[in-house]
C-alpha positions in Angstrom: -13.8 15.9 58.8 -16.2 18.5 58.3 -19.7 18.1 60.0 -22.5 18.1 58.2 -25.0 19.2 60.4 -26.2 22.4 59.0 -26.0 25.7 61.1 -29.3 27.7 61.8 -28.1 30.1 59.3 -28.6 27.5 56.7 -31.6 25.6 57.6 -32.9 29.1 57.7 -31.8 29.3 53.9 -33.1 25.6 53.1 -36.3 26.2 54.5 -36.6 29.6 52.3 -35.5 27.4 49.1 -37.9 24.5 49.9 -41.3 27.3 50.3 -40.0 28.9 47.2 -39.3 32.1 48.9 -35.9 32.1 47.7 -34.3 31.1 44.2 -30.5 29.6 43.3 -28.6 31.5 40.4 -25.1 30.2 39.2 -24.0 33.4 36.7 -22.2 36.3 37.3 -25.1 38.7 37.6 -27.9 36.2 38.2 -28.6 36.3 34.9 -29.7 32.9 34.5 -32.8 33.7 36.8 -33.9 36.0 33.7 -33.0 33.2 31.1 -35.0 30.7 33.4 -38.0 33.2 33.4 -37.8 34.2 29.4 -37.9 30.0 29.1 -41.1 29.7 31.0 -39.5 27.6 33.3 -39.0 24.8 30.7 -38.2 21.3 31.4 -36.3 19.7 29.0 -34.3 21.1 26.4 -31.1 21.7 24.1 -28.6 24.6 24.9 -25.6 25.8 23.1 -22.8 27.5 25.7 -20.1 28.7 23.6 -17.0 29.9 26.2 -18.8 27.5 28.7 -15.7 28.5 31.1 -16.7 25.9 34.2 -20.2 23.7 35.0 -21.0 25.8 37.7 -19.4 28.7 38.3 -20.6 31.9 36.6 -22.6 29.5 34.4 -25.6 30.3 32.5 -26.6 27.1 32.0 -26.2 25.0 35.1 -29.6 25.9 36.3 -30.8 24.4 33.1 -29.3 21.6 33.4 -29.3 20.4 36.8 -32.5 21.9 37.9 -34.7 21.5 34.5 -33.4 18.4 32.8 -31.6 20.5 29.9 -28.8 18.8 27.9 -26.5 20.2 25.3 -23.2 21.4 23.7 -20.2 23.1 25.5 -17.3 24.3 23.5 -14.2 26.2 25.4 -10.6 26.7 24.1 -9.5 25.6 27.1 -8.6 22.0 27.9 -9.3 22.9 31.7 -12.5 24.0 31.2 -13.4 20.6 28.8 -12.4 18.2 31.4 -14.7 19.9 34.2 -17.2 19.2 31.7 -16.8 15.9 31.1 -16.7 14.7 34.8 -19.7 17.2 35.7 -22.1 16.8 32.3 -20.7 13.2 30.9 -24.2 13.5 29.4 -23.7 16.5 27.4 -21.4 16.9 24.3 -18.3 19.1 25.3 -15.8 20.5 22.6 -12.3 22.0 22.9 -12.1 24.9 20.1 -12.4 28.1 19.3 -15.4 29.8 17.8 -15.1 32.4 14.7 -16.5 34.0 11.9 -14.3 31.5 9.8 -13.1 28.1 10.3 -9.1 28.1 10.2 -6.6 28.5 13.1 -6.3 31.3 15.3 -3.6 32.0 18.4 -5.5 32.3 21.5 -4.1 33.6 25.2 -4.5 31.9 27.8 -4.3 32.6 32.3 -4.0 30.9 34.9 -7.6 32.8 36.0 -9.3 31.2 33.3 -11.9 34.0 32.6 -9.6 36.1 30.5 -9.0 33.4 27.8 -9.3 35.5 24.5 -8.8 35.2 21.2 -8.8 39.1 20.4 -5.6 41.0 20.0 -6.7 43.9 21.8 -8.0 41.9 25.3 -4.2 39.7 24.3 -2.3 43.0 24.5 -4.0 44.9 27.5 -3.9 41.7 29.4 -0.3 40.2 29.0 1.5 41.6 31.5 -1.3 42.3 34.0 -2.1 38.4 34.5 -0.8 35.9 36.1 -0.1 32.4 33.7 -0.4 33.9 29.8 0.4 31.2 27.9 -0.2 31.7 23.8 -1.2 28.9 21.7 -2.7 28.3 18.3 -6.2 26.8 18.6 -8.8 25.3 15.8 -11.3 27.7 15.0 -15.0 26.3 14.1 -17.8 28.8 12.6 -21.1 28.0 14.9 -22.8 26.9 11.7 -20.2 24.2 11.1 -20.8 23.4 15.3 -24.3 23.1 14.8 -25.0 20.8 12.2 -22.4 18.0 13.3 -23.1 18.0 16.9 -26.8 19.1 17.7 -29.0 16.0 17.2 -31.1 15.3 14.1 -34.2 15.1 16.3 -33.9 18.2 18.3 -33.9 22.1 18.0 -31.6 23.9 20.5 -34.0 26.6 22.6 -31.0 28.5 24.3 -28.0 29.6 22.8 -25.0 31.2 25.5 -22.0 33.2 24.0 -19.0 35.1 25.9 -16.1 34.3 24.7 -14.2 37.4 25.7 -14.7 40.8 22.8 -15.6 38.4 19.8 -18.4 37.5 20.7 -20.2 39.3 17.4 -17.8 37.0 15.3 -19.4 34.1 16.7 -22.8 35.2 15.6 -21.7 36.3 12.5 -20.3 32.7 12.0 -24.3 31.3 12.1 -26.5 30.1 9.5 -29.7 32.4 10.4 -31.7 30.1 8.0 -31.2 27.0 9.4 -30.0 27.9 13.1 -32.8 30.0 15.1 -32.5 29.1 19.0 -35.6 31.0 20.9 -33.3 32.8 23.6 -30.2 34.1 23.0 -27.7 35.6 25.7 -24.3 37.3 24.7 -21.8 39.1 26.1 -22.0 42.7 25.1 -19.3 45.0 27.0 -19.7 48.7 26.5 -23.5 47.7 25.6 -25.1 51.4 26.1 -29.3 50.4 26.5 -29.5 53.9 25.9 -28.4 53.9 22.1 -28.6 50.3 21.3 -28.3 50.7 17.6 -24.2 51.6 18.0 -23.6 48.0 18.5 -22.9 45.2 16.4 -24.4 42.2 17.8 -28.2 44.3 18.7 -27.6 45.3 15.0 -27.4 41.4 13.7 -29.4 40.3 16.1 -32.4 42.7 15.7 -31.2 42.2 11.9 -32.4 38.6 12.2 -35.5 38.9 13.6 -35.1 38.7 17.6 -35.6 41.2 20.3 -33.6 42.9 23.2 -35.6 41.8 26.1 -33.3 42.8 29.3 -29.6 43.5 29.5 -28.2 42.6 33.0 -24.7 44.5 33.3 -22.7 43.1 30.6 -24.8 40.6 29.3 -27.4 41.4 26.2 -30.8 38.9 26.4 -32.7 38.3 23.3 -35.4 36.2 22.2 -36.9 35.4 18.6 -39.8 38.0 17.1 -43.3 36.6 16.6 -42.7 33.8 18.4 -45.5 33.1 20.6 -44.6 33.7 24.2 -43.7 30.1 26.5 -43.7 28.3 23.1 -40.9 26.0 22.3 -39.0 24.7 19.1 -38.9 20.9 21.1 -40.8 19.3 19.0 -43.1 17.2 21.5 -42.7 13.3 22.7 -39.2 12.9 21.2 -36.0 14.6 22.0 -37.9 17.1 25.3 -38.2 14.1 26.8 -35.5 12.4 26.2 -33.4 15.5 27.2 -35.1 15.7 30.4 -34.0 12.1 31.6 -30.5 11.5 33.3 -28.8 14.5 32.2 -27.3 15.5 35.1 -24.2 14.4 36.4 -23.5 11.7 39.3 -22.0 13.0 42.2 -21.5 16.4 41.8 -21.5 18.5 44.6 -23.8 20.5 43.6 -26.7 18.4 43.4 -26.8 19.0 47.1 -27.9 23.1 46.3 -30.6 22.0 44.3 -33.7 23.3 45.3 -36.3 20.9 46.3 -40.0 21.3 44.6 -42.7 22.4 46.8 -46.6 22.2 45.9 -47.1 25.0 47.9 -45.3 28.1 49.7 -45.5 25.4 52.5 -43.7 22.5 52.2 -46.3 20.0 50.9 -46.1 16.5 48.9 -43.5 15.3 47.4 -44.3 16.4 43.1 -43.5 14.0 40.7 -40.3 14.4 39.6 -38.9 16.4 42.5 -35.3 15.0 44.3 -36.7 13.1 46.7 -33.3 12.8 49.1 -33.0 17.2 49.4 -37.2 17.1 49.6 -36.6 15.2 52.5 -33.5 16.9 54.0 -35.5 20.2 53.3 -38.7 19.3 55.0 -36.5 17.9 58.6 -34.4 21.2 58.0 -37.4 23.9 57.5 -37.6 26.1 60.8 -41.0 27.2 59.9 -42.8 23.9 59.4 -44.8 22.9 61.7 -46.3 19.0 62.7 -44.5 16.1 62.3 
């Protein structure tokens, strides 16, 4: 059994987390440290991940959830993927489908390194014979529209909307009602993005189309938020669904409730805030080399 007595190395770490001196990130690039800043740091919420791929790992979203009381929809084509979900967010609503420019069927590829799951012919053919597991199915396809208006509650707006699914992902904006459907941040996965001539590609076209501006592109992913809309505001509407979404939406017993960062008043480790998790507040404070008293 391991011990779990942390090394110096890692109350070194802690005690950095606890001041605030140092920050968790989950995704690939760390871009959910730009999505948390763009937010203002919101607690409470509604996101949309579509190609969620796993709760924690390379998620844009995680931070959202298990650090600022988010909830929300996760929608994968693979089964894998869905039953992570449900055993680390039984709170949120997690889907197993495809997602299009049209509702119908559509055969999808799968690996056994789940990140190349594609519906696009082109990634299907360059990747066949390079990866380990390809297994080809037909899945359902849903347009996000269609996604939207069954499963996002009647009381909420969604602030945060997360799409890589792989080379189509411009599909699964196209397959939006604009009209209805307007999340305030929007990241996507944009391969080939060049910041230098934004207007050759398809999704800053549609997005910039609909109103919302490129705000920071971190290696392959595009960051948007809605134009005009005043900056730290949210769509929540207040003292219904914010609130509700901020209570027990995380997940019991997950693992990684023990990296969450404890809140501190101060760059010290002071009181205890409202709302902070009290168990790694107080494994932080005992672990912090740098504090000093009792």
């Amino acid at each position: 059994m391991k011990s779990l007595l942390m090394n110096d190395r890692q109350r070194l770490w802690y005690g950095a987390l606890s001041r605030g001196e140092a920050e968790l990130h989950t995704s690939q690039f760390g871009e959910d440290v730009v999505i948390n800043t763009r937010l203002r740091k919101q607690l409470g919420g509604f996101y949309v991940d579509i190609g969620a791929f796993h709760p924690f790992s390379l998620s844009n979203t995680a931070l959202l959830h298990y650090e600022r009381g988010w909830r929300g929809l996760n929608v994968d084509l693979d089964e894998r993927a869905i039953r992570l979900f449900e055993q680390a967010r039984p709170g949120d609503i997690n889907l197993c489908c495809a997602v299009g420019r049209e509702e119908g069927e559509m055969e999808a590829m799968t690996f056994d390194n789940a990140t190349f799951n594609t519906l696009d012919p082109a990634r299907q053919l360059r990747f066949a014979d390079k990866l380990e597991g390809a297994t080809r199915r037909i899945v359902r396809v849903r347009t996000l529209a269609s996604l939207l208006a069954e499963h996002v509650p009647p009381d909420a707006t969604f602030d945060f909307l997360n799409v890589d699914v792989e080379g189509l992902d411009h599909d699964v904006l196209a397959g939006n009602d604009w009209t209805r459907w307007r999340p305030r941040v929007i990241a996507v996965e944009t391969h080939g993005f060049d910041p230098g001539k934004p207007g050759e590609n398809a999704v800053f076209r549609l997005l910039t189309g609909q109103g919302y501006r490129l705000q920071s592109h971190v290696f392959v992913t595009s960051i948007y938020t809605r134009w005009g809309l005043r900056a730290g505001a949210s769509t929540q509407p207040r003292g219904s669904a914010g609130r509700r979404a901020g209570r027990g939406a995380t997940g019991r017993g997950c693992a990684h409730r023990a990296a969450r960062r404890p809140a501190a008043a101060s760059r010290r480790l002071g009181p205890r805030r409202p709302g902070a998790p009290r168990g790694l507040w107080r494994a932080a404070q005992a672990a912090d080399p740098c504090r000093s008293g009792p």
